[in-house]
C-alpha positions in Angstrom: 44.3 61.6 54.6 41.1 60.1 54.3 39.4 57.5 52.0 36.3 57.7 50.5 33.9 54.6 49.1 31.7 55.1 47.2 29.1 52.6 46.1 28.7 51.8 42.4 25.6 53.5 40.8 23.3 50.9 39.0 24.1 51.4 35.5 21.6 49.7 32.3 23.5 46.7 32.1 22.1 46.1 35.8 19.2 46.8 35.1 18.4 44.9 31.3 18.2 41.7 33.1 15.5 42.5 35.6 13.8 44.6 32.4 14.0 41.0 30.4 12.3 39.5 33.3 9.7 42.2 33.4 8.6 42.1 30.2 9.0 39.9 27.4 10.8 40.3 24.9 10.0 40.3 21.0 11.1 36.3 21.0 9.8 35.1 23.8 6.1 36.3 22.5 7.0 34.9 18.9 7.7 31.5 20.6 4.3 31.6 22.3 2.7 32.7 19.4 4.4 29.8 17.5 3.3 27.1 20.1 -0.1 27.8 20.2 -0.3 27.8 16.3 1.3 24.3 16.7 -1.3 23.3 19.3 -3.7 24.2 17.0 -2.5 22.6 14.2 -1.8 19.4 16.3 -5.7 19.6 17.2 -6.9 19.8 13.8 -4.8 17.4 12.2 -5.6 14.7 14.7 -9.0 15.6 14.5 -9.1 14.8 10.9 -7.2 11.8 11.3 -10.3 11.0 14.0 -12.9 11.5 11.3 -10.8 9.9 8.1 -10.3 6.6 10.5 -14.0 6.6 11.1 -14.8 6.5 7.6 -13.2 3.7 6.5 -13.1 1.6 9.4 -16.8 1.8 10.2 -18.5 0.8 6.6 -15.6 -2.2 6.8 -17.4 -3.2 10.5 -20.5 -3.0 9.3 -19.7 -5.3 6.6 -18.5 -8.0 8.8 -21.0 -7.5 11.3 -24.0 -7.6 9.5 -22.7 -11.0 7.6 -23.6 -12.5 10.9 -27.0 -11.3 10.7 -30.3 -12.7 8.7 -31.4 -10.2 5.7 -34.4 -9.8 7.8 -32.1 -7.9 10.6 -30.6 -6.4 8.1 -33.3 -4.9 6.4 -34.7 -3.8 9.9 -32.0 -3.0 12.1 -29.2 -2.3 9.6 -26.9 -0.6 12.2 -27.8 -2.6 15.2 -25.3 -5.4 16.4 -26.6 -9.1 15.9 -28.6 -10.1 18.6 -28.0 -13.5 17.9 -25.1 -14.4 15.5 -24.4 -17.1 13.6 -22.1 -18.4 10.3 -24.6 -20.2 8.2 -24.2 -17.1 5.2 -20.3 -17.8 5.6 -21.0 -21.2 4.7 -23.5 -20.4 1.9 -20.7 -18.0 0.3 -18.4 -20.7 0.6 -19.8 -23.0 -1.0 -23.0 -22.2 -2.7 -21.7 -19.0 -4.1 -18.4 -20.8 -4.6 -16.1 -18.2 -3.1 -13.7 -20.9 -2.0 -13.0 -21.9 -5.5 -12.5 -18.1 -6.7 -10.4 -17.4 -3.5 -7.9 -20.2 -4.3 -8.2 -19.1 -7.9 -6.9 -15.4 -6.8 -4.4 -17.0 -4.3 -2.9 -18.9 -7.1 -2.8 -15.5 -9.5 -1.9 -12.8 -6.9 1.1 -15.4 -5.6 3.0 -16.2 -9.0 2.3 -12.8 -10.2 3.9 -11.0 -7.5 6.6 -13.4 -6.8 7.3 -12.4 -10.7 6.4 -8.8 -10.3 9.1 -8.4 -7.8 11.9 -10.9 -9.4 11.8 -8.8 -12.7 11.1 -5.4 -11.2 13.9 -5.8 -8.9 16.4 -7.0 -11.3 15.6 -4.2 -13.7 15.5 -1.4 -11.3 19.1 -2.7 -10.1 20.4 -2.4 -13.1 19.2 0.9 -14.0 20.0 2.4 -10.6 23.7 0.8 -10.5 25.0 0.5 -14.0 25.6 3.6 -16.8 25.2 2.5 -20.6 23.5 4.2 -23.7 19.8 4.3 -23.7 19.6 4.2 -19.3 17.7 7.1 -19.1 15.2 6.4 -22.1 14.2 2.7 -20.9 13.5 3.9 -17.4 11.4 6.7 -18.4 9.5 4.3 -20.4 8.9 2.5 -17.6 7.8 5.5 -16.1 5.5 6.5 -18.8 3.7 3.1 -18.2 2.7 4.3 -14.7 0.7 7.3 -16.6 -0.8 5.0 -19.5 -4.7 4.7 -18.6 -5.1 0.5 -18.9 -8.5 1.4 -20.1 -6.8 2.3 -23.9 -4.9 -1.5 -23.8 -7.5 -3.7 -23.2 -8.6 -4.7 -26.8 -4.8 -4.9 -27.9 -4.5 -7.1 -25.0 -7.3 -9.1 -25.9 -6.2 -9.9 -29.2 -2.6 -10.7 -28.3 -3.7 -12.9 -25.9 -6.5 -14.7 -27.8 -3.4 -14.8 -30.4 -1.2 -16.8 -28.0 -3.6 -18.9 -26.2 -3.4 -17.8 -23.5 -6.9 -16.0 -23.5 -9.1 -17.4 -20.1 -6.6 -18.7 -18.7 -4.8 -18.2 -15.1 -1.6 -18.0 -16.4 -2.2 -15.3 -19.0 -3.5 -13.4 -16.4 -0.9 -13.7 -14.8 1.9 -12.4 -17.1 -1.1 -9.5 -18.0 -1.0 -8.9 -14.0 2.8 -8.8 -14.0 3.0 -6.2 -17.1 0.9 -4.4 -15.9 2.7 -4.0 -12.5 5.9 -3.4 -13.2 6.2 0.2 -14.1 5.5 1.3 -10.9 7.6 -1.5 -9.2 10.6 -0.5 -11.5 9.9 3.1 -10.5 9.8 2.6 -6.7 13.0 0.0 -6.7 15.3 2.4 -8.6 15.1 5.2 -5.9 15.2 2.9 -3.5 18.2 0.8 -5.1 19.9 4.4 -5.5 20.3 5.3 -1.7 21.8 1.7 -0.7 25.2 2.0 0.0 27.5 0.9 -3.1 30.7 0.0 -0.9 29.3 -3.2 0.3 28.8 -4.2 -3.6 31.6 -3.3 -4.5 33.8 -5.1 -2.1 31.7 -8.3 -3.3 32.8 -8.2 -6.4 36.3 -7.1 -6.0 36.0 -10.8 -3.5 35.3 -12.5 -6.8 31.5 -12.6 -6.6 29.4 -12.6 -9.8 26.8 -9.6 -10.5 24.2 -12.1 -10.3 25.9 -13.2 -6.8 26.0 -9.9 -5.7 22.2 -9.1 -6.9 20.7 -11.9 -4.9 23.2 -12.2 -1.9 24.1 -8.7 -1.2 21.8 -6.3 -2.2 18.7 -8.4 -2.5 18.9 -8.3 1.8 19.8 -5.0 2.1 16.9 -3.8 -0.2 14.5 -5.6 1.6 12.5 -3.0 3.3 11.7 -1.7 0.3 10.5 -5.1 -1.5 8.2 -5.7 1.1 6.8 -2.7 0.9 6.2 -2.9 -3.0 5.4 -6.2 -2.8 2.6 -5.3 -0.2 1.0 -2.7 -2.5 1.0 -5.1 -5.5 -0.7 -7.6 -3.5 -3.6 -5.0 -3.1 -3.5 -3.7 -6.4 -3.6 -7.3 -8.0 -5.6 -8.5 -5.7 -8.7 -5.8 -6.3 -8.1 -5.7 -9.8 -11.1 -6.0 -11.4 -11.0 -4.7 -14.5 -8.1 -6.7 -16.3 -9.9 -10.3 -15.3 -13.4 -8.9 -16.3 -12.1 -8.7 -20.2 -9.3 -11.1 -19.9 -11.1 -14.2 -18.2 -14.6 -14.3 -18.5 -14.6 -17.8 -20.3 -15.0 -20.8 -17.9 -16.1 -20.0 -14.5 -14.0 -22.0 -12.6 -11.3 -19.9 -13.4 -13.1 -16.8 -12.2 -10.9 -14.6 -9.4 -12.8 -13.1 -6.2 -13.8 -10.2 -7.4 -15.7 -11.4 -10.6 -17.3 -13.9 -7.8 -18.0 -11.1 -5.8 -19.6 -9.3 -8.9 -21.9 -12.7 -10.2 -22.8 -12.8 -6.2 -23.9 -9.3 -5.9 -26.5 -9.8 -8.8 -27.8 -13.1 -7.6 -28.0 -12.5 -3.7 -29.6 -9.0 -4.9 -32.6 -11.0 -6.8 -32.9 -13.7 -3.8 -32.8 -11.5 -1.0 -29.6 -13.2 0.7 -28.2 -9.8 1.9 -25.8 -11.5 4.7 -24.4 -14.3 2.1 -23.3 -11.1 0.1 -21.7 -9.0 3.0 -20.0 -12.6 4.1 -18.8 -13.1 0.6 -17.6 -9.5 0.7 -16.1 -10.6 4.4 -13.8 -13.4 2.6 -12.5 -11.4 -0.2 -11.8 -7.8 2.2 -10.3 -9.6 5.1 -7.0 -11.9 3.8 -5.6 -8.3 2.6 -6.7 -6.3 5.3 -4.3 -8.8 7.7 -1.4 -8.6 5.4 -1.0 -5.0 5.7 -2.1 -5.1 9.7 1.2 -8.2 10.0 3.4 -6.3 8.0 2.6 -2.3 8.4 6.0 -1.7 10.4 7.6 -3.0 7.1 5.8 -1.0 4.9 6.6 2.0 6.7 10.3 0.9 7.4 10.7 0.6 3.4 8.6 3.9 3.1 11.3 6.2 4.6 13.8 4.2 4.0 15.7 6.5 1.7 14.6 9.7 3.6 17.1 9.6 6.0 20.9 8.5 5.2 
């Protein structure tokens, strides 16, 4: 009796595998297809990025570097480098033009207002994010609605209630007018952010005895601090470019001008005398205090930024 073997035939499922290696499948071209759109995208989008960096940060060099130049350079070489640089227009805008006065002036009115921006904004933004009661809804949406209210219509009321209550050319009436007119969007912005911070921490607190105004400033005032520093950075460059609201609401006694109605009076007078570099340095001191604010603390406006995107 004999045996017979035989050997197995190749079938399709030995063959699908060196098919698949053959030719690509309908997946494997979709993934290329999908990488090289990507590439592309990646390309343009940094390429953008490229030109939209250029913009701003080149007319911001040439500010700086041509206050170290004479007008004469200026006028003649306007995009060379100074050949030989020197600080005497610093000095002139310093003193002369009296930006030091108008940049303690701002210092003074940017500080207290967003020290007070932030206090109240906070506070009210906790409570509207934490606590339920009749009429929630309706206040925060009126804060809201003061984010889309054009200052432009206010500014004669605001005139009259503050020549009313003497407070008219003064520092600290711009200042309350420069906290009012902040808050909106602070309350806004703290009441999301308040929202996605954990509640259990609170609670224990107060279950230990603590006070709601102990709990506020102990507990969640830390924990919500990406997000105040990130506020509290915008505010500082809102309030201190604001231009408009001092222009109507201080334009009494000089000495209690702010930056950028010095930089305003300077740009008329340097433009008659031909002091081109005093204005660019004058326009040096005002840009560069906020311009190093948000360069120290960028990783904490970006940290509050996404805070609540990801849980």
């Amino acid at each position: 009796m004999t045996t017979e073997t035989y050997e197995d035939a190749p079938g399709p499922a030995d063959k699908a595998p060196s098919q698949a290696l053959r030719k690509p499948g309908p997946d494997a071209s979709a993934k290329h297809r999908w990488r090289g759109e990507g590439v592309v995208l990646n390309v343009f989008s940094h390429g953008f990025l490229i030109v939209w960096a250029l913009m701003v940060a080149v007319p911001l060099l040439w500010a700086v570097w041509s206050s170290f130049k004479t007008s004469g350079d200026i006028l003649s070489h306007p995009w060379s480098l100074p050949t030989h640089p020197h600080a005497g227009s610093w000095s002139r805008a310093w003193t002369k033009a009296h930006m030091s006065r108008y940049f303690i002036n701002t210092v003074i009115v940017v500080g207290f207002s967003t020290v007070g921006t932030m206090l109240f904004g906070s506070m009210a933004a906790y409570v509207l994010a934490r606590f339920e009661f009749f009429g929630n809804r309706f206040i925060y949406f009126l804060f809201v609605g003061g984010m889309a209210f054009p200052v432009v219509m206010v500014l004669v009321p605001l005139f009259f209630v503050t020549k009313n209550l003497g407070i008219l050319n003064t520092l600290p009436g711009l200042i309350l007018v420069y906290i009012a007119y902040s808050l909106p969007f602070t309350v806004f912005f703290m009441t999301s952010f308040f929202r996605t911070l954990p509640t259990s921490v609170a609670e224990a607190a107060l279950v230990d005895g603590a006070s709601h105004t102990r709990t506020f400033f102990q507990i969640m005032v830390p924990m919500a601090r990406p997000g105040i520093i990130s506020i509290g950075i915008f505010n500082v460059l809102g309030q201190w470019n604001q231009y408009l609201l001092p222009l109507v609401l201080n334009q009494g006694n000089t000495d209690k001008w702010v930056l950028t109605q010095g930089l305003a009076d300077l740009s008329v007078q340097q433009g008659y005398q031909g002091d081109w570099s005093g204005l660019f340095a004058g326009l040096s001191i005002a840009m560069l205090p906020v311009l190093a604010v948000y360069i120290v603390f960028q990783r904490q406006v970006q940290a509050g930024l996404t805070a609540g995107a990801v849980k």
